[in-house]
C-alpha positions in Angstrom: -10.1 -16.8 6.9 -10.1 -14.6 9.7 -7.2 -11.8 10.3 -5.7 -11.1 13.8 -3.2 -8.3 13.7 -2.2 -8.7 9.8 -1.0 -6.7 7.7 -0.9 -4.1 10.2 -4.2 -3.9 11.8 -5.9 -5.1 14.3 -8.4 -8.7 14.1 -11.5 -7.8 12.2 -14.5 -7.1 14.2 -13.3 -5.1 16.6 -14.6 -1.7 17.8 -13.2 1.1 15.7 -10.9 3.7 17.9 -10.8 7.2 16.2 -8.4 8.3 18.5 -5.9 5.3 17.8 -6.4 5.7 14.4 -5.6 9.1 13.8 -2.1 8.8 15.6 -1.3 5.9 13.8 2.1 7.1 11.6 0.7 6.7 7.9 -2.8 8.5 9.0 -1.0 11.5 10.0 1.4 11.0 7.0 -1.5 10.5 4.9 -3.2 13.5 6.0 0.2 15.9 5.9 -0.3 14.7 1.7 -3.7 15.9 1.1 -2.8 19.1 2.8 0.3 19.4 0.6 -1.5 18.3 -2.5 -4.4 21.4 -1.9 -1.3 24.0 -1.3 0.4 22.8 -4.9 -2.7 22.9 -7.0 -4.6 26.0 -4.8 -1.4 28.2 -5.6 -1.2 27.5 -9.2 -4.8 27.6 -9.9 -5.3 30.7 -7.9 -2.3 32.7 -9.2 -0.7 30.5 -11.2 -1.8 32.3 -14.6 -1.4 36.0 -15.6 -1.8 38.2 -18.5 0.1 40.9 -19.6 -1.2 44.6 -20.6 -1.7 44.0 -24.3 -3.5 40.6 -24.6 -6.3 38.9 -22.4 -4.6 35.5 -22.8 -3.6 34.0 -19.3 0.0 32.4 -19.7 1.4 30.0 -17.2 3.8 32.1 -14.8 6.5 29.1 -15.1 8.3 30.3 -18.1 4.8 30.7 -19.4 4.9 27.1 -20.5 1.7 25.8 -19.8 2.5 22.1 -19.4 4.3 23.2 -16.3 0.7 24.7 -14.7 -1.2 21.9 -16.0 1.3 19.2 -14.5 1.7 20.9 -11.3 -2.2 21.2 -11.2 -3.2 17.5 -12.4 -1.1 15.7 -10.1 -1.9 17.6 -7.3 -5.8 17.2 -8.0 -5.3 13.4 -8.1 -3.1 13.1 -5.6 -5.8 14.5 -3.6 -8.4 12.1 -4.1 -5.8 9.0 -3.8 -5.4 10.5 0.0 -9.1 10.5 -0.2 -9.7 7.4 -1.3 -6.9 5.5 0.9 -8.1 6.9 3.7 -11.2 5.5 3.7 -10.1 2.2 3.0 -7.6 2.8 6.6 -10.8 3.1 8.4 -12.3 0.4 6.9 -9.3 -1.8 7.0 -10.0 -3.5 10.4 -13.3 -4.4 9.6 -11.7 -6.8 6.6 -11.3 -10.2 7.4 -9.9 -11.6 4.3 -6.0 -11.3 4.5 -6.2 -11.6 -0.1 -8.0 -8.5 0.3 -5.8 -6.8 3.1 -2.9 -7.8 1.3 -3.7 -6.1 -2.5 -4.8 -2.7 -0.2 -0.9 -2.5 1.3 0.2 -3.8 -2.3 -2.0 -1.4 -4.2 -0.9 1.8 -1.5 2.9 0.7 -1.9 2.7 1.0 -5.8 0.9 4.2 -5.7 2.9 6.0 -3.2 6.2 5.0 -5.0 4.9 6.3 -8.3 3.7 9.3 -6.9 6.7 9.7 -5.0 8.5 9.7 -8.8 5.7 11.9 -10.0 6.5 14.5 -7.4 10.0 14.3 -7.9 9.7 15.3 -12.0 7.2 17.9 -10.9 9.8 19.0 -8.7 12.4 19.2 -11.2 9.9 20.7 -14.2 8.4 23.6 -12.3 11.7 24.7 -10.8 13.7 24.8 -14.2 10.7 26.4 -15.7 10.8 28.7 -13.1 14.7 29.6 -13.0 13.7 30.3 -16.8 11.0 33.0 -16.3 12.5 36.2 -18.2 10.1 37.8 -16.0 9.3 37.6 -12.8 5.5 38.8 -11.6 4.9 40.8 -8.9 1.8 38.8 -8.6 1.9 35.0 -7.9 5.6 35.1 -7.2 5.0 34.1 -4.0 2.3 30.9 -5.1 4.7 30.0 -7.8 7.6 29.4 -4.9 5.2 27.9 -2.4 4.2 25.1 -4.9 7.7 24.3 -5.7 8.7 23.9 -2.2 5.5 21.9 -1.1 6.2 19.7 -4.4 9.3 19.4 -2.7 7.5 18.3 0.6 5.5 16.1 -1.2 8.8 13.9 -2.0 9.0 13.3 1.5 5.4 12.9 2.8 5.2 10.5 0.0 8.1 9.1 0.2 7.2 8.0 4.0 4.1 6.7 2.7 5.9 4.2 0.6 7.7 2.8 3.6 5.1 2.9 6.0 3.1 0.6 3.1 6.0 -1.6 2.8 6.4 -1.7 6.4 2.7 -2.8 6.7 3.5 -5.5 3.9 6.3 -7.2 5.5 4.2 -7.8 8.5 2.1 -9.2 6.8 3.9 -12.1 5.1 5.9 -12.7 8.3 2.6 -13.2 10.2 0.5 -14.9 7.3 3.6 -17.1 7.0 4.1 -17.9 10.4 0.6 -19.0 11.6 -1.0 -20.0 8.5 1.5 -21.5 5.9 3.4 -23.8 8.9 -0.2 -26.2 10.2 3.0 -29.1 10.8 3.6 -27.8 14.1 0.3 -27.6 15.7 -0.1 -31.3 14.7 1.8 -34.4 15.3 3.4 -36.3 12.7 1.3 -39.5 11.5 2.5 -42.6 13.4 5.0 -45.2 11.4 2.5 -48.7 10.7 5.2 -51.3 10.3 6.3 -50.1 14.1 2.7 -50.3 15.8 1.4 -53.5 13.5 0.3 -56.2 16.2 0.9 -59.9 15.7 -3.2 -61.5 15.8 -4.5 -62.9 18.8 -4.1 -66.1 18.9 -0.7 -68.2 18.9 -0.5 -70.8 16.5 -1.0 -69.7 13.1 -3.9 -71.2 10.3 -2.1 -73.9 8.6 -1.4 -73.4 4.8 -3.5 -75.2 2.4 -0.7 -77.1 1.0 0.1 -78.7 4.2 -4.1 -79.5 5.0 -5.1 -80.6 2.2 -3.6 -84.4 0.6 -4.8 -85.9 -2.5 -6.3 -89.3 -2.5 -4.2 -92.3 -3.3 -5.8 -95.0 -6.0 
């Protein structure tokens, strides 16, 4: 079954345009994540983790609570390669003519965005209470600690357009897959009625019945 304009793209088969494609609203959305996800794990992995004079140990510079560095860090890392991932499947997305296939793309980029969209929201929420915490504040990483609680918070919103953009993309989809290929009774006319077109046989006077043929003998 061939696609033409479902699901949000164009009919497979056609040329791809770079230039199109990189204007398109979720592209640049998508893009704006992987840059946000890069700030939130760079900062925290850069100087995200300090030591004091007396010990070698690096502590976590959010309340030195670890889990707070490791979150911030692992959900930006992923995060990264999902934009990786899902943007190679928008380029390729055109060339797909199976709308089954189109369909669990937009389904599968809906469901991830939301629930990375949650995931930034409790990262959010955990790094700055952790931060608010800190007894004391560093003189270095101060500044990578804030900016990865603000792009966190950036990331709500990039992610959060991502979400409607996919379910944007998805309601086309059934509206169009429904209109032209779930209604075939209006592209064909209904079957004509038999009792109305049955024709009475050619000639006029009709076979006689057996019963009136046929006599029996008389003895």
């Amino acid at each position: 079954m061939e696609a033409g304009n479902v699901y949000g793209a164009a009919k497979a088969g056609g040329a791809f345009d770079l230039q199109n494609f990189l204007q398109q609203p979720h592209t640049i959305t998508r893009i704006v994540c992987w840059i946000f996800s890069i700030i939130v794990f760079g900062c925290i992995t850069s100087e995200g983790y300090m030591n004091s004079l007396h010990t070698s140990e690096l502590k976590c510079v959010f309340n030195q609570n670890v889990d707070a560095c490791h979150y911030g860090v692992g959900i930006g890392v992923i995060a990264f390669f999902i934009c990786i991932v899902f943007f190679a499947l928008d380029v390729y997305f055109p060339q797909i003519s199976n709308v089954i296939q189109r369909k669990h793309i937009v389904m599968a980029d809906l469901g991830i965005s939301g629930f990375w969209t949650f995931l930034w929201f409790v990262g959010f929420c955990f790094l700055t209470n952790q931060w608010v915490y800190t007894k004391t504040i560093p003189t270095i990483g101060a500044d990578s600690a804030r900016a990865s609680i603000a792009f966190s918070f950036f990331s709500i919103v990039s992610w959060g357009l991502l979400v409607c953009f996919a379910y944007k993309r998805y309601r086309m989809g059934v509206d169009d897959f429904t209109e032209k290929y779930l209604d075939p009774t209006s592209e064909y006319p209904p079957y004509p009625n038999v009792s109305e077109n049955y024709q009475q046989p050619p000639f006029g006077n009709t076979a006689p019945s057996d019963s009136e043929e046929y006599k029996p003998p008389s003895y």
